[in-house]
C-alpha positions as CSV (number, residue, x, y, z in Angstrom):
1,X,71.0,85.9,111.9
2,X,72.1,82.5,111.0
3,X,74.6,83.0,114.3
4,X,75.1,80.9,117.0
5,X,74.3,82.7,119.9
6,X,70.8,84.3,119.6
7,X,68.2,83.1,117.7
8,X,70.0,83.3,115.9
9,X,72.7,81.0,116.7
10,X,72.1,77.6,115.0
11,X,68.4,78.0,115.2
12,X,68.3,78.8,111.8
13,X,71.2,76.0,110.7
14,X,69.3,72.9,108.6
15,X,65.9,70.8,109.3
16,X,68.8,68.1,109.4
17,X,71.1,69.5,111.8
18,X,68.1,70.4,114.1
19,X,66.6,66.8,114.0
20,X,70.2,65.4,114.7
21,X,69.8,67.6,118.0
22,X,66.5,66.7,119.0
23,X,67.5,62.9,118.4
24,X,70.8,63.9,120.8
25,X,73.1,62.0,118.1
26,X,76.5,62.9,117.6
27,X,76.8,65.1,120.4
28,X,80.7,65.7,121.9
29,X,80.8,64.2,125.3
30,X,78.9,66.6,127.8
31,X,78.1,69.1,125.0
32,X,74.4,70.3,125.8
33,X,71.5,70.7,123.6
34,X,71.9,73.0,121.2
35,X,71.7,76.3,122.8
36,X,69.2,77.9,119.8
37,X,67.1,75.1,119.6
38,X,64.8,75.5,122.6
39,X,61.7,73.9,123.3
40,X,58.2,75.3,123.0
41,X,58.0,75.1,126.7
42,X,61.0,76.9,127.6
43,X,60.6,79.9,125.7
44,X,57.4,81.5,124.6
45,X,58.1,82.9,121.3
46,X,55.5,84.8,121.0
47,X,56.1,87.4,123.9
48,X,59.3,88.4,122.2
49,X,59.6,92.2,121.2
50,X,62.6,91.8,118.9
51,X,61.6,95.8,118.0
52,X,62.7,96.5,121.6
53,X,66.2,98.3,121.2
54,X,66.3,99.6,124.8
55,X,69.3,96.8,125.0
56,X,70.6,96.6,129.1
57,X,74.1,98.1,129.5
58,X,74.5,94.6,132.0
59,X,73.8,92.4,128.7
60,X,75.4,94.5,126.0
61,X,79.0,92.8,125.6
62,X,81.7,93.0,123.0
63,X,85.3,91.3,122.1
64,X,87.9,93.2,120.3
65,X,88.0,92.0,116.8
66,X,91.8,90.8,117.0
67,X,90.7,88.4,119.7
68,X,88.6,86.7,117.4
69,X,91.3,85.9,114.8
70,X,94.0,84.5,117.4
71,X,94.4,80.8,117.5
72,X,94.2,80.4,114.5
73,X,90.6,82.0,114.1
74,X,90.0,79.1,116.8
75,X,86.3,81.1,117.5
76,X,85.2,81.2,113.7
77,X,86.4,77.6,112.8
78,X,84.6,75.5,115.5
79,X,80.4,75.8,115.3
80,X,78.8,76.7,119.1
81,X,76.8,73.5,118.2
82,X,79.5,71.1,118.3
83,X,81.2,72.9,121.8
84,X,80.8,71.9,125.3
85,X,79.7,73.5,128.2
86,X,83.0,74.3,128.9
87,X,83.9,75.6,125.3
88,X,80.8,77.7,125.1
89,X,81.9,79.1,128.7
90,X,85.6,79.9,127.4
91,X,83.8,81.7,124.1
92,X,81.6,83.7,126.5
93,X,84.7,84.6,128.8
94,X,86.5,86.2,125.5
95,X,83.8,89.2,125.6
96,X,83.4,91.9,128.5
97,X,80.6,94.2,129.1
98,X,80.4,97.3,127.1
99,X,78.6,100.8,126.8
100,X,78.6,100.5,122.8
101,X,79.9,98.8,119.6
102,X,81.8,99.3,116.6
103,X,80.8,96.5,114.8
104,X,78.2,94.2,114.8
105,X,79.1,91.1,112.6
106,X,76.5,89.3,110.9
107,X,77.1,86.2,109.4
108,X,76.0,82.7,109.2
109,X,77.3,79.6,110.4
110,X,76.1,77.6,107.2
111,X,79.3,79.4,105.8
112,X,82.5,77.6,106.6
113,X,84.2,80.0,109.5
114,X,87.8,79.3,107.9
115,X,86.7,81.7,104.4
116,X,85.4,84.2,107.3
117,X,88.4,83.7,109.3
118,X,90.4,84.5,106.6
119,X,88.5,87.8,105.4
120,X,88.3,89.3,108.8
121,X,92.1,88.6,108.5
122,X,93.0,90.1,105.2
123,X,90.6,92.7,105.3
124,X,92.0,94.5,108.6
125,X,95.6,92.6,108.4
126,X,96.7,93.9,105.4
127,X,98.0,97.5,106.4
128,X,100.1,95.2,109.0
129,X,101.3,93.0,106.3
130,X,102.3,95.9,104.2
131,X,105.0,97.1,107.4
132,X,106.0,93.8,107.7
133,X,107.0,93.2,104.3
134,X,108.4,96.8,103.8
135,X,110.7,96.2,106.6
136,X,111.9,93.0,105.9
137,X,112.3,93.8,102.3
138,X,114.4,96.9,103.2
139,X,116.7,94.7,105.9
140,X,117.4,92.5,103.0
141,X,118.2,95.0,100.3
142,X,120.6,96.7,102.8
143,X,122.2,93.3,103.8
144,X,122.7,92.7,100.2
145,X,124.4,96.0,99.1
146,X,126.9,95.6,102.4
147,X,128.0,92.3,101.4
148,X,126.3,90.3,104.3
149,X,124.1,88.7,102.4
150,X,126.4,86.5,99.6
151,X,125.4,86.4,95.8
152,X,125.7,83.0,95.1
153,X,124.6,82.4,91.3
154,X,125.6,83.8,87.7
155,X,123.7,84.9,85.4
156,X,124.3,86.5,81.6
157,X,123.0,89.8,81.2
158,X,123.3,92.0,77.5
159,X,121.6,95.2,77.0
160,X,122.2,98.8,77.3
161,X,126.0,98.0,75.9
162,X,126.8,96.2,79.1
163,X,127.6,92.9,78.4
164,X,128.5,91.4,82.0
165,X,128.3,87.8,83.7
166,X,126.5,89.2,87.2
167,X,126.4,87.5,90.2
168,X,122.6,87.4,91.9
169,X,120.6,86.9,94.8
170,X,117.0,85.8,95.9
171,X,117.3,87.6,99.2
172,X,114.5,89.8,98.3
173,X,112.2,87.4,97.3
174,X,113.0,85.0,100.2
175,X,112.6,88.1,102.5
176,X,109.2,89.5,100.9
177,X,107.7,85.7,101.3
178,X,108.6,85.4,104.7
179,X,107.8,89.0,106.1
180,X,104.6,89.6,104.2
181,X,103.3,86.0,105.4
182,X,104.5,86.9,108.8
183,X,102.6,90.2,109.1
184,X,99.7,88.5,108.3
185,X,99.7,85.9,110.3
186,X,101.1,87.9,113.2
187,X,98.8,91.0,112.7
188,X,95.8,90.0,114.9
189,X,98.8,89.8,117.9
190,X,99.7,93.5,116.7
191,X,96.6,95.6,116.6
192,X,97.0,99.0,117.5
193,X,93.4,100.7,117.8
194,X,90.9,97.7,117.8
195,X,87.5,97.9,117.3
196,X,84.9,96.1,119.5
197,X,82.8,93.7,118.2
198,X,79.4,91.7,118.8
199,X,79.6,88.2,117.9
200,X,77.2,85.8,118.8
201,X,78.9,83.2,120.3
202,X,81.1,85.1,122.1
203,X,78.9,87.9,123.1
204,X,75.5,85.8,124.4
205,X,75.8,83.1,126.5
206,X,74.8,80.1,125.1
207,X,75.0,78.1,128.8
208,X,72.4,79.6,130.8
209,X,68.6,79.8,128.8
210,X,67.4,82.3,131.2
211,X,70.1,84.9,129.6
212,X,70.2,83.6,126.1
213,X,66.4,84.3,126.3
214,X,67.6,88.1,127.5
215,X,69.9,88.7,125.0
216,X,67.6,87.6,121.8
217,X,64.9,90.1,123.0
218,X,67.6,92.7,123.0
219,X,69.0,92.1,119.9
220,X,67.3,95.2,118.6
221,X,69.3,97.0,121.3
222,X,72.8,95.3,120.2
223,X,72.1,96.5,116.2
224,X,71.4,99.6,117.7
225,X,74.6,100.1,119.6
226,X,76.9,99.1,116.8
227,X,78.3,102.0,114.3
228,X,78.5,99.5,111.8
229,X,76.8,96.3,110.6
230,X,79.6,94.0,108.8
231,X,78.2,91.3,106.8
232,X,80.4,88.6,106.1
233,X,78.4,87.7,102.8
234,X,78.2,84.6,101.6
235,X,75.4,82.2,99.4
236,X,73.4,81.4,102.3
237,X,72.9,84.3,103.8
238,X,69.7,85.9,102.6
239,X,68.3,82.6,102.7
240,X,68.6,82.3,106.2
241,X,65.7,84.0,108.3
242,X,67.8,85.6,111.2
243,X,70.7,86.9,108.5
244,X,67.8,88.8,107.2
245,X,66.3,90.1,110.2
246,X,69.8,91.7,111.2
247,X,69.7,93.0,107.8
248,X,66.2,94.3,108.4
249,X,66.7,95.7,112.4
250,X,70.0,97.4,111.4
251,X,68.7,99.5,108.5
252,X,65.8,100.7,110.7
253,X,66.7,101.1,114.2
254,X,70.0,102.2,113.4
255,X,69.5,104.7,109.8
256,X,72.4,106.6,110.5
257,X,74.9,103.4,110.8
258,X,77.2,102.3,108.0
259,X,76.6,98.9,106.7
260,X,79.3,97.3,105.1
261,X,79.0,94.3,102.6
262,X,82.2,91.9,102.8
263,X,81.7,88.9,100.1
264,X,83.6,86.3,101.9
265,X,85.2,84.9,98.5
266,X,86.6,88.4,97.3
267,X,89.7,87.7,99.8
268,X,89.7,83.9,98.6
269,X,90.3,85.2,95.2
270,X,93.2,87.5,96.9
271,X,94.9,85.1,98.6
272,X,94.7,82.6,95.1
273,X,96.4,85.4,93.5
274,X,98.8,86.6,96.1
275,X,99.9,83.1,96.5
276,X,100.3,82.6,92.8
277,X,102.7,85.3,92.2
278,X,104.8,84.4,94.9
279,X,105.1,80.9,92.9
280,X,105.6,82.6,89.6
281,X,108.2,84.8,91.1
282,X,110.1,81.6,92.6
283,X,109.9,79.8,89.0
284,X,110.8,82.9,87.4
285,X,114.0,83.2,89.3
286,X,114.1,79.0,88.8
287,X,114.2,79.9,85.2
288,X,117.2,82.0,85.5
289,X,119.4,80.1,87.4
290,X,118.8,77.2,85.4
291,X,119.6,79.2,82.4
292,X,123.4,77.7,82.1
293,X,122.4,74.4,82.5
294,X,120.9,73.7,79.2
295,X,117.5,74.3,77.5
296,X,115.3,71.0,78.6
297,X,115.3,72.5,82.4
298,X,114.0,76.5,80.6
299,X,111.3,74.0,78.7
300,X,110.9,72.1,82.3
301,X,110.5,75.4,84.2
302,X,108.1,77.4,81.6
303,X,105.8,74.1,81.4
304,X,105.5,74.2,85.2
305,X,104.7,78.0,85.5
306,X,101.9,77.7,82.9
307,X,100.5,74.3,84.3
308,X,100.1,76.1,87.5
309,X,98.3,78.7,86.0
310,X,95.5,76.6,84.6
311,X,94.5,75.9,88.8
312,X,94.2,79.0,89.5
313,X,92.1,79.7,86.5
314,X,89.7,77.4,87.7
315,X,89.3,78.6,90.9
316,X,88.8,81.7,90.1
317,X,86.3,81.0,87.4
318,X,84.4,78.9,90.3
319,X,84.6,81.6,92.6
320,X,83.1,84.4,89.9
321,X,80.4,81.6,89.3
322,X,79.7,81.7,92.8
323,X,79.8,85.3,92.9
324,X,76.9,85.4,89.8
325,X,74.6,83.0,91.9
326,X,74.5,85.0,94.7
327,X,73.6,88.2,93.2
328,X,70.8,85.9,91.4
329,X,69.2,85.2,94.7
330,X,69.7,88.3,95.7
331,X,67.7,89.9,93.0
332,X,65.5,86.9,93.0
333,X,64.8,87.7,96.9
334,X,61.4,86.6,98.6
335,X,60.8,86.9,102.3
336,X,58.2,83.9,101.8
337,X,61.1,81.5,100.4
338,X,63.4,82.1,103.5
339,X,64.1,78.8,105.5
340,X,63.8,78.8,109.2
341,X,63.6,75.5,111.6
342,X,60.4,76.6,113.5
343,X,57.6,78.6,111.9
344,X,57.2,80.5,115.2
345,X,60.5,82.4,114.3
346,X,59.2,83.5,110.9
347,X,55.7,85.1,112.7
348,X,57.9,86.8,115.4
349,X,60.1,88.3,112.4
350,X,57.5,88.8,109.7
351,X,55.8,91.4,112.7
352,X,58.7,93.0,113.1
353,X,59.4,93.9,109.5
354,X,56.0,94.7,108.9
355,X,56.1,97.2,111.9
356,X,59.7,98.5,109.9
357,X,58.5,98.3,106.7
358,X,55.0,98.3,106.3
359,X,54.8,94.6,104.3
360,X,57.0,92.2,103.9
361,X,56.3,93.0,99.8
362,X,58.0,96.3,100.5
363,X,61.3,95.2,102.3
364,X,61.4,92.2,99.6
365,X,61.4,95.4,97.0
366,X,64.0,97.1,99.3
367,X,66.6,94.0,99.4
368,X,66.0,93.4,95.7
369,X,66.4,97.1,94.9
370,X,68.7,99.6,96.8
371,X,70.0,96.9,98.7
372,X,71.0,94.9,95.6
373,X,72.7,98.2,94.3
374,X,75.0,98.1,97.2
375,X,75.8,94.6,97.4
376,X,76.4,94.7,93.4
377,X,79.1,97.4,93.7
378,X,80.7,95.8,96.3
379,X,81.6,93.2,94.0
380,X,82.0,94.9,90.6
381,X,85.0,93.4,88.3
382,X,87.0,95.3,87.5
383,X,86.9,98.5,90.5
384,X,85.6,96.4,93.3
385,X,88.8,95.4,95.1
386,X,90.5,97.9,97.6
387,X,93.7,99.8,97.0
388,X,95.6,97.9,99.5
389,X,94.9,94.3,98.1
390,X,96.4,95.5,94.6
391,X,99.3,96.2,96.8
392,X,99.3,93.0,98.2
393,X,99.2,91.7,94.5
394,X,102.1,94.0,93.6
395,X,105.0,92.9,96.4
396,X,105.8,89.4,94.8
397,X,106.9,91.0,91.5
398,X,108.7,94.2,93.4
399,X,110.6,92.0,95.0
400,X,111.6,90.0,91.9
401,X,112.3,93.0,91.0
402,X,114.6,94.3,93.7
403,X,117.0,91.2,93.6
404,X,117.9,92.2,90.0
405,X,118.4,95.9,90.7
406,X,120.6,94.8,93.3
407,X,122.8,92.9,91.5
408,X,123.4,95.5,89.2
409,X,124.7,97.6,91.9
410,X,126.5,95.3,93.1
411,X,128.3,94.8,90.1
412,X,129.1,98.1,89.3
413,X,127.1,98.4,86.2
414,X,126.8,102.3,84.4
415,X,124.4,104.6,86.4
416,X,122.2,104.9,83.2
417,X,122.0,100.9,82.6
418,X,120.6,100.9,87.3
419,X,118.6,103.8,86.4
420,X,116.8,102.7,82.9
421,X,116.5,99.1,83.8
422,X,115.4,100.4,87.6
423,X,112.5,101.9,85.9
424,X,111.3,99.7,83.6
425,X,111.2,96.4,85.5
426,X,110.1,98.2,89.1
427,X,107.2,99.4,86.6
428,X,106.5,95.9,84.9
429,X,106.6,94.4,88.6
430,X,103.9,97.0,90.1
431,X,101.5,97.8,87.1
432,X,101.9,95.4,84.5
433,X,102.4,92.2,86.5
434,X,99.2,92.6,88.8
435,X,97.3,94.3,85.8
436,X,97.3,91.0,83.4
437,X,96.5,88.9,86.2
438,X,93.6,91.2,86.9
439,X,92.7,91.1,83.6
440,X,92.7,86.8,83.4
441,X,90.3,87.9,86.8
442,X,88.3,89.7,84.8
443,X,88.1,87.2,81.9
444,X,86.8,84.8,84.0
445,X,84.2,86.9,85.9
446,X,82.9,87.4,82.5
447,X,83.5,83.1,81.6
448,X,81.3,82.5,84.5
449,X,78.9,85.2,83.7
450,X,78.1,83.7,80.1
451,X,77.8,80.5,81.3
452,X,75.3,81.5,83.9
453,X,72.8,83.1,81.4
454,X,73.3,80.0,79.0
455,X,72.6,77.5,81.7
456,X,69.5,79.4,83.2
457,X,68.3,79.5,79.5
């Protein structure tokens, strides 16, 4: 699990982290013990069934996934083993008692909770996003045609026989910026049908042993009430002994569940991208107004929009390096090489997979097999990223885009010249303009790939 509510919570966090606790340094004032870390004497492991998936309807307990990204994703950013009493409390108030799940999220706490924060985010706020920006890009386009919105620079424009001094607008731009970072932002305030959610801190109470004991000998039952397993994967999650178990539990109690493999860093990469156009787009309309004000500030301009491409370049190659490393482990996957703080937890577990799988040989063949299959195509380059990301990627150009359209309009240029140019630069902006960044994506992937098999050689 790697979580911070069962066993699971930071049970399975560092030897470090665990010895920092039983040495009770750097503890926030009246923060207790840390709620996985339990002594021998006040739990025995050993009498734990974690096969048992008759889970009580009084301890089963979800939260609606938009809950969990308000504040900032306030729940994923701050670890259950730095909280108080009175933080874990307000976590445990956040869920209610349920009948059955949607989701169960698996995850770690090795992994920093603002990438996870930030995928949950993207990956459910983007149709929200989309609205947003539609609607604030069509406000602005109708503003602009009215005459409420001014034009306020000129720019040269030849071609199609219609030589013409045009005055233009960023309205678009401005408005696609604003709106498409405000639907995101806004979207976990917005949620229409919201889907409930175990979490572990949030959904176990880490304050009371007696029912953090209860709830880690149902986890069976909670993986068994949830429709879906989402793993929020990320580098140390098959090397954590409770992530796996999860793993293990939910493909066998649960056969007929979907599980769903969400790389924490494919959203990263997203984001980098999204965030990249918008600055292109910005220079790119930098460049034009700056047009009639000599050549030094077009040389200025075009030196900044490629120096800022070289960043992102090697983020992204980091990122795809990251990516390769993973699926390494993954098809380099042992059972025997998983860490765990106590050596209890790993007999308790290896019984239950052995009573799943027959050996812990076979599920090490399973996760490095059929399991690597799915985990691989999650994460293919090119293919792998959803429809509405590329979207995403395609709204900064559109709306680059739109500001020109608009100015021919509004300048009364011939129907052919709106029409032809229409066409052309609206397709530039949604297929060409997110295709060669996908491609430098791509590039990299394979950078990092090569790289990989020299260094391992």
């Amino acid at each position: 699990m790697g979580h911070a509510a069962s066993t699971c919570c930071a049970k399975d966090e560092t030897p470090d982290a665990v010895e920092d606790i039983h040495a009770g340094s750097n503890r926030p004032s009246g923060a207790t013990t840390q709620p996985a870390v339990l002594s021998d004497a006040a739990i025995t492991w050993q009498s734990i069934d974690l096969t048992h998936s008759g889970s009580s309807l009084s301890l089963l307990r979800g939260i609606f996934l938009c809950k969990t990204l308000r504040g900032g994703g306030s729940v994923w950013r701050r670890k259950p083993a730095n909280l108080t009493d009175e933080q874990l409390s307000v976590n445990f108030a956040l869920s209610e008692p349920v009948r059955s799940l949607d989701v169960f999220l698996s995850h770690t706490w090795l992994t920093p909770g603002r990438w996870k924060f930030l995928s949950l985010l993207v990956r459910y706020g983007w149709p929200t996003m989309l609205v947003a920006w539609a609607s604030g890009t069509a406000l602005s386009c109708l503003f602009t045609l009215l005459g409420v919105l001014p034009l306020f620079y000129e720019w040269e424009f030849r071609g199609m026989d219609f030589p013409e001094v045009m005055s233009m607008g960023f309205w678009a731009t401005l408005a696609g910026v604003a709106s498409s970072a405000g639907g995101l932002l806004l979207s976990p305030y917005m949620c229409g049908k919201d889907r409930r959610c175990f979490l572990d801190c949030t959904c176990i109470d880490q304050t009371d042993e007696a029912r953090m004991q209860e709830g880690i000998r149902n986890i069976g039952g909670f993986l068994q009430s949830a429709e879906e397993l989402h793993v929020l994967w990320s580098a140390p999650y098959l090397t954590r002994l409770w992530c796996v178990f999860e793993l293990a539990a939910y493909h066998k109690l649960n056969p007929s569940g979907k599980i769903t493999i969400a790389p924490v860093f494919v959203e990263a990469i997203v984001c980098l991208l999204f965030m990249y156009l918008h600055v292109a787009s910005w220079l790119f309309v930098a460049l034009r107004i700056s047009s009639t004000g000599g050549t030094l500030w077009i040389w200025i301009l075009l030196a900044c929009m490629a120096g800022s491409f070289f960043p992102l370049m090697h983020a992204c190659r980091h990122i795809c390096s990251y990516k390769r490393v993973m699926l390494a482990n993954l098809g380099n996957f042992d059972f025997e090489n998983l860490a765990c703080a106590h050596e209890c937890d790993r007999a308790i577990i290896r019984e239950a997979i052995v009573r799943w799988y027959g050996s812990v040989d076979a599920f090490s063949e399973f996760v490095r097999g059929p399991f690597c299959k799915v985990v691989h195509d999650s994460v293919k380059t090119p293919g792998g990223m959803p429809l509405g990301y590329v979207l995403m990627l395609a709204t900064p150009g559109l709306n680059t885009a739109l500001d020109f359209c608009l100015s021919l309009l509004r300048t009364n240029a011939p129907v052919e010249a709106v029409w032809t140019y229409s066409a052309v630069i609206l397709a530039l902006a949604v297929l060409v303009y997110p295709a060669v960044f996908g491609c430098g994506l791509y590039a990299c992937d394979r950078w990092a790939r090569d790289w990989w098999a020299v260094l391992k050689n």
